[in-house]
C-alpha positions in Angstrom: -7.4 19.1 -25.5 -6.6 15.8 -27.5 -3.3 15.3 -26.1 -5.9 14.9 -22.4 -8.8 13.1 -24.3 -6.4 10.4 -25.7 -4.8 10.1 -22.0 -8.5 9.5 -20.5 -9.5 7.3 -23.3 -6.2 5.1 -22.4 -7.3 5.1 -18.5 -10.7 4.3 -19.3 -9.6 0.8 -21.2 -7.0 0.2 -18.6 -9.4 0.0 -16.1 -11.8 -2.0 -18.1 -9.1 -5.2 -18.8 -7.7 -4.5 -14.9 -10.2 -6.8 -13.0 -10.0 -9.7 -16.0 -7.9 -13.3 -15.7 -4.5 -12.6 -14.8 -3.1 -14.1 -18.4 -5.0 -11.7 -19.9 -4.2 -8.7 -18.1 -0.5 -9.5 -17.9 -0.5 -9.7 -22.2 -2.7 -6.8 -22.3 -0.6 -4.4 -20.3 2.7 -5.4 -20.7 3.8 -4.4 -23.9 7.2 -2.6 -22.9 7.9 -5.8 -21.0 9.8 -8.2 -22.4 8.8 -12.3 -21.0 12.5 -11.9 -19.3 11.2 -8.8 -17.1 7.7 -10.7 -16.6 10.1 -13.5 -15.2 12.4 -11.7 -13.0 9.4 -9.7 -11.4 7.6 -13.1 -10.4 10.8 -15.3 -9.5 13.2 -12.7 -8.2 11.1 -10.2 -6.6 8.4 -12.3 -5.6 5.6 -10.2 -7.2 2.3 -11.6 -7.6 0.4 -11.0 -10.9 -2.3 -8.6 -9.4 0.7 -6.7 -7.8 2.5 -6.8 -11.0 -0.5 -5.4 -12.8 -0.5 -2.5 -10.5 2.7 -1.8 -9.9 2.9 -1.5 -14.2 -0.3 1.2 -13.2 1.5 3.1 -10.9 4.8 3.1 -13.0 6.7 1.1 -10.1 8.2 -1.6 -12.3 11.4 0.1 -13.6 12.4 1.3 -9.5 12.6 -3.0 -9.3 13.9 -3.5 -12.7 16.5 -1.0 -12.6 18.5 -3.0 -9.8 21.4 -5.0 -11.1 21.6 -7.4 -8.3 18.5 -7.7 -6.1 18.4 -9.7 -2.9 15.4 -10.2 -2.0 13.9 -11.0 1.5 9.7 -11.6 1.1 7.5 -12.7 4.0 3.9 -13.1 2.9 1.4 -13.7 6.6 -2.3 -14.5 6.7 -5.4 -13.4 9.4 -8.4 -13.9 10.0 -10.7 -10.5 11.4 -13.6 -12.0 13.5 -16.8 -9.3 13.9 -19.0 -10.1 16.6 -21.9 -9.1 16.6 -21.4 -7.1 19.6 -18.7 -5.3 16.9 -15.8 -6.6 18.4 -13.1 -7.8 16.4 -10.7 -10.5 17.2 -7.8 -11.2 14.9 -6.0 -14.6 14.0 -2.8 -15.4 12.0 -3.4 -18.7 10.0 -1.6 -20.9 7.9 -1.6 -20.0 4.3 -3.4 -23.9 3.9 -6.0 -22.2 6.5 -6.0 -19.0 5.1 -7.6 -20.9 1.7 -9.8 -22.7 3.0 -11.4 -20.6 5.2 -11.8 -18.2 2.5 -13.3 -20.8 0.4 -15.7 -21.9 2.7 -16.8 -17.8 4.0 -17.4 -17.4 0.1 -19.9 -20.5 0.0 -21.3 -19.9 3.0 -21.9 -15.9 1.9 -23.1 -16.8 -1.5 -26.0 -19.3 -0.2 -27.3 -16.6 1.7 -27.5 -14.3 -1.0 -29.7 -17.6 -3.3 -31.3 -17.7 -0.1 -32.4 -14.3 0.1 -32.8 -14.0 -3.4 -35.2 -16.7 -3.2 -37.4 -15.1 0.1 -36.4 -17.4 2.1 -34.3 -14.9 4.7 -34.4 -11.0 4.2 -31.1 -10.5 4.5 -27.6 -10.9 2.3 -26.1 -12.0 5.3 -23.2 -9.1 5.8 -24.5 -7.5 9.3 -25.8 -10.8 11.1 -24.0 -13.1 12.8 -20.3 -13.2 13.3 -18.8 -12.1 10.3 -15.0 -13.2 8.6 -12.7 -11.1 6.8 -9.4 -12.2 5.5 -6.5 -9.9 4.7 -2.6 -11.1 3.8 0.0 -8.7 4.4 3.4 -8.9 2.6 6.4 -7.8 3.6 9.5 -7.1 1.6 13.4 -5.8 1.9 14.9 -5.7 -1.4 18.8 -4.6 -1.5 20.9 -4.2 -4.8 24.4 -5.7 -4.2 25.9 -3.3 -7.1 24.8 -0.1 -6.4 24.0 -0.8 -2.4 20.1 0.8 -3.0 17.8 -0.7 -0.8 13.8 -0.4 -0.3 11.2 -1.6 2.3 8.0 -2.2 0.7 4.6 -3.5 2.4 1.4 -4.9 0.6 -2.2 -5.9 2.1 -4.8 -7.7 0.1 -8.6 -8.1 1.3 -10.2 -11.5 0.2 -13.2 -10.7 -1.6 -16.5 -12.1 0.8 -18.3 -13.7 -2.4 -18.2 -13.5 -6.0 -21.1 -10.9 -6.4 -20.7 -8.7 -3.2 -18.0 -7.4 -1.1 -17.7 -5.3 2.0 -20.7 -2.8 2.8 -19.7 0.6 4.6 -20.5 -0.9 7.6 -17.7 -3.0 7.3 -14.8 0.0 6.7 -13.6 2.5 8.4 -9.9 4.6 7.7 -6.9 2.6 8.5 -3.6 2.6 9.1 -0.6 1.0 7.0 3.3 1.4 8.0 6.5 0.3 7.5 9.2 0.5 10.7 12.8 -0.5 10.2 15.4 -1.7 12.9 17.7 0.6 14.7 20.7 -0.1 12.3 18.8 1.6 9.4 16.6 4.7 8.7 14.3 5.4 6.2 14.5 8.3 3.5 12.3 11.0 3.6 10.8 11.9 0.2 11.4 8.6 -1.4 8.1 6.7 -0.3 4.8 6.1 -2.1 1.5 4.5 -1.7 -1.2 3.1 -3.2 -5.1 2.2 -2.7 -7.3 0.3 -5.3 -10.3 -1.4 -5.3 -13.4 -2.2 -7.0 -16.5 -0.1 -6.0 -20.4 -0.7 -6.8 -23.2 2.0 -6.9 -24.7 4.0 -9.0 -23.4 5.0 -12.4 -25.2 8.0 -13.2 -27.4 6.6 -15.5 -31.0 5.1 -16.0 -32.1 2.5 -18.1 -35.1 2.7 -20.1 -37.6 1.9 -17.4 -36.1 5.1 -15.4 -34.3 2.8 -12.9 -31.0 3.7 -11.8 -27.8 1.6 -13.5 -25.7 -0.2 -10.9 -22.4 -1.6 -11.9 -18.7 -2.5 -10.7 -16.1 -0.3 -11.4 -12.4 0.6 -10.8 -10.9 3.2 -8.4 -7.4 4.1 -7.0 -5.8 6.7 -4.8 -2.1 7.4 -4.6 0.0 9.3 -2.4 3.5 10.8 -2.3 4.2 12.0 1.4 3.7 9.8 4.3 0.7 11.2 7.1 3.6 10.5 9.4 7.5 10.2 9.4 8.6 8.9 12.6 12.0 8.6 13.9 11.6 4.5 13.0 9.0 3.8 10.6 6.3 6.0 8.3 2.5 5.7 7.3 0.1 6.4 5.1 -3.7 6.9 5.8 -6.2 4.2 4.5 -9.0 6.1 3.7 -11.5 4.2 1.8 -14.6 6.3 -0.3 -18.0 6.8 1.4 -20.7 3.8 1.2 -24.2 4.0 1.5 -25.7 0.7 2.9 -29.5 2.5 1.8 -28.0 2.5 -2.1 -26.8 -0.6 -1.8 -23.1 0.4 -2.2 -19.9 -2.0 -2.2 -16.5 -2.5 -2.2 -14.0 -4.9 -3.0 -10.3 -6.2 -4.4 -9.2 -4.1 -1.9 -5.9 -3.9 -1.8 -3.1 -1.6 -0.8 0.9 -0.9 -1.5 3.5 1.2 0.2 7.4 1.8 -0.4 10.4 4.0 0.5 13.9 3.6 0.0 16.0 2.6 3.2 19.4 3.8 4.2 21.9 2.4 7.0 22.5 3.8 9.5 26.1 3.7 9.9 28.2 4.9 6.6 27.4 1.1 4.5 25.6 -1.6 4.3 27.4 -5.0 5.4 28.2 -7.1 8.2 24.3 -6.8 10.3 21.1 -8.3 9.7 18.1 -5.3 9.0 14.8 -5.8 9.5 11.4 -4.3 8.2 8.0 -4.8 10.1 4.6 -3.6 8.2 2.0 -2.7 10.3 -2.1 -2.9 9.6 -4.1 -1.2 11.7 -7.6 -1.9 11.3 -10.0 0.5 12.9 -13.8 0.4 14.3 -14.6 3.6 14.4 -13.6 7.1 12.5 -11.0 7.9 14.5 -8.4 11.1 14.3 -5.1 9.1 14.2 -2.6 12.1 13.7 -0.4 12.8 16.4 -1.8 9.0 18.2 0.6 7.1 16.1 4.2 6.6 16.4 6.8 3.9 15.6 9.4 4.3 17.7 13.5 2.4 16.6 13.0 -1.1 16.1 10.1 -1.2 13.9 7.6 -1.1 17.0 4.1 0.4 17.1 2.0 2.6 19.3 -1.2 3.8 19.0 -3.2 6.0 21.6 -6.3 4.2 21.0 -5.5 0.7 21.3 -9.0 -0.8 22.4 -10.5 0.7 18.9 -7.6 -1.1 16.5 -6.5 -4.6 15.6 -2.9 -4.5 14.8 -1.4 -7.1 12.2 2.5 -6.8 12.1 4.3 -8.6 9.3 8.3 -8.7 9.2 11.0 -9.7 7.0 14.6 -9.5 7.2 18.2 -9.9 6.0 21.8 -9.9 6.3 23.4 -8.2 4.1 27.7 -9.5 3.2 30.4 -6.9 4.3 
């Protein structure tokens, strides 16, 4: 029993220094790493801090540190998600230079509208009028060890957050879709891939304060998963099912972010001599669909879905030739 209260208590202030400057997290958290490892992660790999952060949650650092001699192939892609207010969706691939300042100026633009409501001038904080922007980057990565001739396909997405105080109402989320396909000269291996879901979610806490009002705060969630929804003959998913909101409790989400990997094979008897590819695929639904079964991702890293009016599809891809 104090062997599982000490593990709580060490989840508990995980979570509490997760959401705080980067520095601080990354000196914080990384005690078994040495500045060496911090360096290689960032410069080699091409891990950002937050991923760093939970890839040191999830235990995923030592499946990167372990290789002797990583080449590395990252492509990082930006996009814009356009909802009408007819509740269509349009999506846009920007620029990483658009992709900032777009995001900048959605966060202004969101944040005035909540003074402005604070204030009585409008009665609304602005989420479910209008067209509304949301801004998502989706990374790609094949990572192949020269000595031992392991290789992995790994795909990350990242949600902008809307404004500094609120993020996306339930409204605004549905269950989606995230995948990796490879190229016809390689396969992926069953029972080697993971996944990953965290965000920050606000809502009730359970508690009242002295008045007899119910406590509302931010705090940190995750879900993990060890078996794909679906292995297809070129590519697997996971489901991206995000918790229940309630617009009427003024729910939220945000730092929404999600990570998938499995280990890739060729297809032939070795690596060498060909150039593999990975795609990731985000599928971004708007409505509560059944998927399984829908989906597949046929050789080639492709991807069909039965209900293509109802998704926006964002494909990432990286790739690399690898020496004989």
């Amino acid at each position: 029993m104090l062997k599982k209260a000490k593990l709580a208590m060490s989840a508990v202030l995980l979570t509490s220094i997760f959401y705080m400057n980067p520095t601080i997290i990354l000196a914080k958290s990384n005690d078994n790493l040495s500045q060496e490892e911090m360096n290689r992660l960032k410069e080699v790999f091409k891990f950002s801090d937050q991923h760093i952060e939970d890839l040191i949650e999830d235990g995923f650092v030592q499946d990167y540190l372990s290789m002797q001699k990583p080449v590395v192939s990252k492509k990082e892609e930006y996009f814009e998600l356009t909802t009408e207010a007819s509740g269509e969706v349009a999506v846009e691939e920007l620029t990483k230079k658009e992709f900032d300042r777009k995001v900048t100026e959605n966060q202004e633009a969101i944040e005035k509208k909540e003074k402005d409501a604070e204030s009585g001038f409008i009665s609304t904080r602005g989420h479910d009028v209008e067209d509304s922007h949301d801004y998502i980057t989706l990374e790609t990565w094949f990572i192949y060890d020269e000595v031992d001739w392991d290789a992995k396909a790994s795909a990350r997405f990242e949600f902008a957050d809307n404004s500094s105080n609120y993020g996306f109402t339930a409204a605004k989320l549905y269950d989606d879709i995230l995948a990796i396909g490879v190229s016809e000269n390689a396969r992926l291996m069953p029972g080697t891939e993971d996944f990953s879901l965290k965000y920050r979610l606000y809502g009730f806490n359970g508690e009242y304060d002295k008045y007899g009002d119910p406590i509302n705060e931010w705090y940190s969630d995750s879900k993990t998963d060890s078996k794909a929804d679906l292995r297809d003959e070129g590519g697997y998913s996971f489901e991206v099912s995000f918790p229940s909101l309630n617009n009427n409790k003024r729910q939220y989400i945000k730092n929404i972010r999600g990570y998938m990997k499995v280990d890739v094979e060729p297809e032939g008897t070795s690596w060498g001599g060909e150039r593999y590819d990975v795609f990731s695929h985000y599928l971004h639904t708007q409505y509560k669909i059944h998927w399984s079964g829908s989906l597949s991702i046929p050789l080639g890293g492709s991807i069909a879905f039965e209900y293509e009016d109802d998704v926006q599809k964002i494909t990432g891809h990286t790739s690399e030739r690898i020496r004989d």
